[in-house]
DRENTOR-381851 format. One line per 5 residues: their letters; for each residue z, x, y of C-alpha. Coordinates in steps of 0.05 Angstrom, whole numbers, always signed. Layout:
N
a) Z X Y; ...
//
This chain:
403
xxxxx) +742 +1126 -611; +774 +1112 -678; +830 +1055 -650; +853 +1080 -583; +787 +1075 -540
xxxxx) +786 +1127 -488; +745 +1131 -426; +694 +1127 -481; +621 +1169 -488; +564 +1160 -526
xxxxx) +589 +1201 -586; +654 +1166 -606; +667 +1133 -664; +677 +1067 -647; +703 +1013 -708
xxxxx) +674 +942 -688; +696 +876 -721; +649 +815 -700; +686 +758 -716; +644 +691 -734
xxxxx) +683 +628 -744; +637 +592 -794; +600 +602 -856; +537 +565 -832; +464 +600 -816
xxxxx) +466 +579 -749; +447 +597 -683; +505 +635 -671; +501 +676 -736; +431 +710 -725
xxxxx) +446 +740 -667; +514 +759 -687; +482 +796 -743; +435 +825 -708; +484 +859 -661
xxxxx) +521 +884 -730; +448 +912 -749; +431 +940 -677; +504 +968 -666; +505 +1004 -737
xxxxx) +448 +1044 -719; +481 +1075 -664; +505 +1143 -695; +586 +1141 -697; +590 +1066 -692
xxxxx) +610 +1018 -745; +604 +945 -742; +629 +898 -788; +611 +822 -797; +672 +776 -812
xxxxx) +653 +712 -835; +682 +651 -868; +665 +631 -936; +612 +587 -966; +634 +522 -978
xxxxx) +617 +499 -1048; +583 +434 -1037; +536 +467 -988; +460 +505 -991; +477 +589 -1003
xxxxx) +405 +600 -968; +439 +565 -911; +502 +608 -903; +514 +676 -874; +541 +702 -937
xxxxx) +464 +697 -973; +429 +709 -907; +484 +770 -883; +458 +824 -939; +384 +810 -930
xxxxx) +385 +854 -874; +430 +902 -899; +501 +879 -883; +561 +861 -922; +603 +815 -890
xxxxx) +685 +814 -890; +692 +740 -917; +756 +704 -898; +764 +631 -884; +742 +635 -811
xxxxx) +734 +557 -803; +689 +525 -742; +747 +485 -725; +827 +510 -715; +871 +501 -790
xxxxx) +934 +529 -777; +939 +553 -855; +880 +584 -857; +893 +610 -787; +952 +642 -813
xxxxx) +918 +674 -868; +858 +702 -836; +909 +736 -772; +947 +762 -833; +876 +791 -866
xxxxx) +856 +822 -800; +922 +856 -793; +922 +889 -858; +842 +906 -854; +859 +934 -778
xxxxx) +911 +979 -806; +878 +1002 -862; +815 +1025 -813; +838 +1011 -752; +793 +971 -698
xxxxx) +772 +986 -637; +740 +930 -609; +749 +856 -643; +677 +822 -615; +699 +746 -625
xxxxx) +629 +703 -627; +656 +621 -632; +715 +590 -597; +759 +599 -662; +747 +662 -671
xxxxx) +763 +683 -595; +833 +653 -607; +851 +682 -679; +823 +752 -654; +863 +745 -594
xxxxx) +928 +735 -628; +904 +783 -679; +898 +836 -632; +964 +830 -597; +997 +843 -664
xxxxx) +961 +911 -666; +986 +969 -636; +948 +1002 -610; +907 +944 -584; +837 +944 -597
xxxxx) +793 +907 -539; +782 +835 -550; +709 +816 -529; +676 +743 -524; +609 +718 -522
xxxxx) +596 +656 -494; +530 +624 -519; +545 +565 -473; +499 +566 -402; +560 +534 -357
xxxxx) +605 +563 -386; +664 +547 -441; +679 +486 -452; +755 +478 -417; +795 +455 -478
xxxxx) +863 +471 -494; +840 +516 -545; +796 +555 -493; +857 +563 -451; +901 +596 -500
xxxxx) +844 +640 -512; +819 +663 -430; +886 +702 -430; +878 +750 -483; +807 +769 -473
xxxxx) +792 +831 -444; +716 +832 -435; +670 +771 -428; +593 +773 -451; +548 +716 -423
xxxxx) +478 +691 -409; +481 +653 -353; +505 +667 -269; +528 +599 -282; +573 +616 -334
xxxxx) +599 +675 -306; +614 +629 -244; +651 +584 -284; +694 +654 -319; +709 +667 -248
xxxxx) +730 +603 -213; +759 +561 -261; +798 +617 -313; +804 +669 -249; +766 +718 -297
xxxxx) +746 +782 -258; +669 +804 -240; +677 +858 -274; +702 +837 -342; +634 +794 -349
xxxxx) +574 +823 -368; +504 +778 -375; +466 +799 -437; +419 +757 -472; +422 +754 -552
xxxxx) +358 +793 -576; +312 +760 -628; +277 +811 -690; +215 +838 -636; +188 +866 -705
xxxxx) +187 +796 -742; +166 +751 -688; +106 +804 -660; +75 +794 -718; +45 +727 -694
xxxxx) +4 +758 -643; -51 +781 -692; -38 +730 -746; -91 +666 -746; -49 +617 -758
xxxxx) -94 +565 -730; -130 +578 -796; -57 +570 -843; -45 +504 -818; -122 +478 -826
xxxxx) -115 +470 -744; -185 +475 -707; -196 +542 -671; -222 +506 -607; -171 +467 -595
xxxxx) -108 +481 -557; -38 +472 -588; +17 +465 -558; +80 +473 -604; +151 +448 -605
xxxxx) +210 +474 -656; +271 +442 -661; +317 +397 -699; +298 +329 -678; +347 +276 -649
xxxxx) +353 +241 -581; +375 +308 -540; +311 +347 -559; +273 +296 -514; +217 +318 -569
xxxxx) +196 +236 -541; +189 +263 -471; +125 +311 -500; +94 +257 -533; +93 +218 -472
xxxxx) +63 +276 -432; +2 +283 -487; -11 +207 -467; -21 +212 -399; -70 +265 -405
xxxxx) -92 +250 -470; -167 +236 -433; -179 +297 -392; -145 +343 -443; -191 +322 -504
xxxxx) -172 +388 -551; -100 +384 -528; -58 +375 -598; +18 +380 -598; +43 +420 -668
xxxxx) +117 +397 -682; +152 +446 -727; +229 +434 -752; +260 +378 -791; +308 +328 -766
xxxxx) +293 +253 -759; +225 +263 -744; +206 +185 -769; +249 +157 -707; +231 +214 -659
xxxxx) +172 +243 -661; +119 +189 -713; +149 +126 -681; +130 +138 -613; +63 +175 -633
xxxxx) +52 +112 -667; +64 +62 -609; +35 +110 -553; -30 +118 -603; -33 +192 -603
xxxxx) -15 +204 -672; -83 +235 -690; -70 +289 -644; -2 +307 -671; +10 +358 -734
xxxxx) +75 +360 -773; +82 +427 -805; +154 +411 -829; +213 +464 -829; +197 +532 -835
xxxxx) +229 +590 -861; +212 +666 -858; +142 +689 -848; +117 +616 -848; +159 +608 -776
xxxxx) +121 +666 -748; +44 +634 -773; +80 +571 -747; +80 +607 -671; +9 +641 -690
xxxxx) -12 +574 -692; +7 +556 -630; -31 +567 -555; +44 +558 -514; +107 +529 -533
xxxxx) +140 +473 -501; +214 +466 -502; +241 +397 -458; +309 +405 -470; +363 +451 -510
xxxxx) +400 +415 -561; +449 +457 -600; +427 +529 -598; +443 +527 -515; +423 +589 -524
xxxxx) +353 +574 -533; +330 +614 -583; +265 +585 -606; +234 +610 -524; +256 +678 -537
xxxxx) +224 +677 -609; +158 +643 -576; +161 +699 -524; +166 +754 -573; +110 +722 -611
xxxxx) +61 +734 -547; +67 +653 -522; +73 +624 -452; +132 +570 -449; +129 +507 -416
xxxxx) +211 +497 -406; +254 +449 -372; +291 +471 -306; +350 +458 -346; +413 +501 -372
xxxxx) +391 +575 -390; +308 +561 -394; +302 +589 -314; +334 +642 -333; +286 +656 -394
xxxxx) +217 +632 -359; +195 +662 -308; +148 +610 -272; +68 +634 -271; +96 +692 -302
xxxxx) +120 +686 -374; +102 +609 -372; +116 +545 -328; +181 +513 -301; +173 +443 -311
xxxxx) +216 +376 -281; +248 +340 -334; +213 +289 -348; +149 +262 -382; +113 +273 -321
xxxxx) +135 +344 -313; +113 +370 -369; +50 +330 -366; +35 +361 -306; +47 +438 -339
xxxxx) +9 +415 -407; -41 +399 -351; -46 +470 -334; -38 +507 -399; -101 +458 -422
xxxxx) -148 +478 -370; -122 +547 -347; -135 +596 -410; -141 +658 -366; -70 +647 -336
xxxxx) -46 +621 -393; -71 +686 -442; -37 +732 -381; +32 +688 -382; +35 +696 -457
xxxxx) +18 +774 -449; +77 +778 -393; +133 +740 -440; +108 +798 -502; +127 +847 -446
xxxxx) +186 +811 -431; +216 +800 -496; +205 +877 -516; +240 +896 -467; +291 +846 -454
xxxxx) +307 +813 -517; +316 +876 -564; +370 +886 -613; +367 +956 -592; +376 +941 -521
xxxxx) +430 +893 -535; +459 +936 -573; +458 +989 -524; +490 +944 -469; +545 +913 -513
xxxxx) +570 +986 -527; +566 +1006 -460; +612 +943 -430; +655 +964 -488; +671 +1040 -462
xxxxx) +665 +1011 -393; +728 +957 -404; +762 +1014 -451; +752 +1064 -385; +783 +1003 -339
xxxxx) +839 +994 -389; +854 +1063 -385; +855 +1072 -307; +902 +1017 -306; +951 +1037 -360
xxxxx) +1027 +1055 -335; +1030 +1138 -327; +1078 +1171 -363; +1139 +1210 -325; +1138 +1278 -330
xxx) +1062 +1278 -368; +1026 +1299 -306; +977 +1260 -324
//
């Protein structure tokens, strides 16, 4: 396609800049880089990760600039800040500018709220104009701030997970259908399958007859991480083996020990701490279903897609994307949010292993063939030629070009 994108096929060139507006490993960067990694595979497609910078006071394993070539990608590294700085706005429009004219771009895939607006303006400074595509990682939708609105205007193409967010494109920033597209960020189906003839009952010293039920997360107040515990005590008695496994870090003292304490299940709780790498995976081959009460920052809930891909039925809230990940008595249950709502789906993980060995078999389907890089991939580059075809339908004819 090589800067003016045509009506687009399947052997173009097509230059891709995925802009990230942080430096963080986050829950926004991994599946930004695996779109970079699924994308580049694609023969005549180039995809490059811009990033911002590491700050200095702050963990390299943690940022996208250590994480970024571990899987085989060298990121552009500006400033790219979480939040709007007008100097290093400035800088990073006048970076893009001079990188998009030295290889010029034909699609500027923005990934955060700051980088939607910088790749906007970016892009109107270009001519010709590459495509300016947004993912939304929010389930309802942006978040209506004044930076959002001086953003909506100069996207072309909206990607997003939810109907409800796509709703909220449509009614409230008058976004047409068909400049939204609803793709799910894929998790690494390689990695994460790994768990499904792993024993990691046996890695965390966890006895094989008993059934765990897992939770990872970052724990504070919105992980409702309290909510589980409280399910595991009302039917702590008819669910004897039933131990919960809590994997993450966070304040795990005021949310998850505390009320273990005071609701006297703590001898059928394990901490396994936060885990990295291969020891996340054994984490989920530990595990007999995961439970996930509520989303906290990764809306996108990230941590069911890696349980499905590991081979585990999820126990989810009917809240924000989870009914759109869990498929109820399929890939795992739909619970009410609540103590009793998941004590009642517990319930029925405990004493149901048939169904519960089929559910987890279903979300392994699932995931392979829903939550691939290469099928994201595949669908990202489609909307692409698909807005590029629209753009061109619409464009002015020339006089005289009988055309």
């Amino acid at each position: 396609m090589s800067a003016v994108i045509g009506l687009g096929t399947e052997t173009e060139n097509m230059n891709i800049l995925h802009l990230l507006s942080n430096f963080r490993w986050t829950e926004r960067a991994e599946p930004t880089l695996n779109l970079v990694v699924g994308q580049n595979k694609v023969p005549g497609v180039q995809a490059t990760l811009v990033c911002g910078k590491n700050k200095p006071n702050a963990e390299l394993i943690d940022s996208i600039v250590y994480q970024a070539p571990r899987r085989g990608v060298n990121p552009l590294v500006l400033n790219l800040t979480k939040h709007f700085r007008l100097i290093p706005a400035v800088k990073d429009i006048r970076s893009l500018r001079r990188h998009s004219v030295q290889s010029p771009v034909d699609v500027m895939h923005c990934h955060m709220p700051n980088a939607i607006l910088l790749g906007g303006i970016t892009a109107r400074g270009l001519s010709p104009r590459p495509l300016v595509v947004a993912t939304v990682y929010e389930p309802d939708g942006p978040e209506p701030t004044l930076r959002m609105r001086l953003s909506a205007g100069r996207v072309d193409g909206w990607i997003v997970m939810t109907d409800a967010a796509a709703e909220h494109l449509r009614t409230r920033y008058g976004v047409s259908p068909d400049a939204i597209r609803q793709i799910i960020p894929p998790v690494d189906l390689d990695r994460f399958s790994k768990a499904v003839n792993t024993d990691g009952k046996a890695l965390f010293n966890l006895d094989r007859d008993e059934v765990v039920v897992g939770m990872v997360a970052r724990y504070s107040e919105a992980r409702k991480s309290e909510w589980v515990i409280e399910a595991l005590k009302l039917i702590a008695d008819e669910c004897p083996k039933l131990r919960l496994f809590f994997v993450g870090r966070g304040d795990l003292l005021t949310f998850v020990k505390k009320p273990a304490k005071r609701l006297g299940v703590s001898e059928r709780i394990t901490l396994a701490g936060y885990c990295r790498y291969g020891r996340l995976v054994e984490a989920y081959a530990a595990m007999d279903a995961l439970v996930y009460p509520a989303p906290g920052t990764d809306k996108s809930a990230r941590a069911v897609r890696e349980a499905m891909a590991a081979g585990l039925p999820v126990v989810a809230a009917r809240t924000g994307i989870l009914p759109e990940l869990v498929r109820d008595g399929e890939t795992g249950l739909l619970a009410d949010p609540s103590p009793e709502g998941l004590a009642k789906a517990m319930r029925r993980i405990y004493h149901e292993e048939h169904e519960r060995r089929a559910m987890g078999r279903t979300a392994l389907e699932t995931a392979q063939r829903e939550f691939s890089i290469d099928h994201q991939s595949a669908e990202s580059l489609e909307f692409y030629r698909f807005l590029a075809k629209a753009r061109s339908l619409s464009a002015p004819k020339e006089v005289g070009s009988g055309k």
